[in-house]
C-alpha positions as CSV (number, residue, x, y, z in Angstrom):
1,X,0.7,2.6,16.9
2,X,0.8,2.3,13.2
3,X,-1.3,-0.2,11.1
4,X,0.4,-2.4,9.1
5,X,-0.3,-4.3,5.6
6,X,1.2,-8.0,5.3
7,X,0.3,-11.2,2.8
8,X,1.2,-14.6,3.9
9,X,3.4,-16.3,2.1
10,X,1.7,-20.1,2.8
11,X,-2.3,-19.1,2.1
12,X,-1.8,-15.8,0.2
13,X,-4.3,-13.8,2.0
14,X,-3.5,-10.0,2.8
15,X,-4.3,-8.6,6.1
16,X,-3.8,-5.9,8.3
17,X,-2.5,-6.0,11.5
18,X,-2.7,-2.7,14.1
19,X,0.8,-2.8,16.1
20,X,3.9,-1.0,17.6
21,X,7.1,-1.6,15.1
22,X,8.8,-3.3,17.9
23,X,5.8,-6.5,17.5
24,X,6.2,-6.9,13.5
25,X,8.7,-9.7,14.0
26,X,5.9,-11.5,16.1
27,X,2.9,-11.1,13.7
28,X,1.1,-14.4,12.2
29,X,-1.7,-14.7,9.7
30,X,-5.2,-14.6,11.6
31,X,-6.5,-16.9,8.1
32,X,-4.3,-20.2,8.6
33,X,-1.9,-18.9,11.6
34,X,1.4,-19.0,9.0
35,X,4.3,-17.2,10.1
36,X,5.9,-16.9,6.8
37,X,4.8,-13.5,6.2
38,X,6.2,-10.4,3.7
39,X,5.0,-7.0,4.6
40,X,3.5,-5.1,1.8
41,X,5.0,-1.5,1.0
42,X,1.5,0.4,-0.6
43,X,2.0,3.6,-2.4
44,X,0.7,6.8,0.0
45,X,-0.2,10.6,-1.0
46,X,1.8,12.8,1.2
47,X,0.4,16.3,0.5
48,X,-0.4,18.2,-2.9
49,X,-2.5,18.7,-5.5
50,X,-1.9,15.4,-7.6
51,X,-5.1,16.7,-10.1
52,X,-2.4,19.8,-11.2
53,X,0.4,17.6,-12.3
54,X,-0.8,17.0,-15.6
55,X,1.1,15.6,-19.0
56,X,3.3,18.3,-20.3
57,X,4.4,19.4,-16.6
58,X,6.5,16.3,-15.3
59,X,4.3,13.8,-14.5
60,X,4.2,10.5,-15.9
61,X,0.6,10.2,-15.8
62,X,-1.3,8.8,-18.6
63,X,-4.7,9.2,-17.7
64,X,-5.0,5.3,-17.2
65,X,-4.4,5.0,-12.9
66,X,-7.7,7.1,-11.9
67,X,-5.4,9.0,-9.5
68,X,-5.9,12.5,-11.2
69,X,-9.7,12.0,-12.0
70,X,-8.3,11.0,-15.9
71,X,-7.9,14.6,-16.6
72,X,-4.1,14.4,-17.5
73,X,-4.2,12.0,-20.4
């Protein structure tokens, strides 16, 4: 089963919630029990060497995010 990230909509608090896909509809905030809930879409590496995409070779790095260790600015 996948984990997966949620805020509330009623206290604001973000959580995560270990469950199959088939439970997401029956999640509720463990902070005030709210089941006006959004699920929250986070940004994931999927494989590569992030540190060799530097400015001049199509990234859109800046040197800013911390992702490449600042060495593409």
């Amino acid at each position: 089963m996948p984990t997966y990230e949620f805020k509330c909509k009623k206290c604001k608090k973000k959580f995560e919630i270990f469950t199959s896909i088939s439970k997401k509809g029956e999640v509720t905030c463990p902070e005030c029990g709210g089941n006006d809930i959004q699920e929250v879409f986070g940004a994931f590496f999927v494989g590569g060497d992030v540190s060799k995409k530097g400015a001049g070779q199509g990234s859109s790095c800046d040197g800013t995010c911390g992702t490449c260790g600042s060495s593409c600015g």
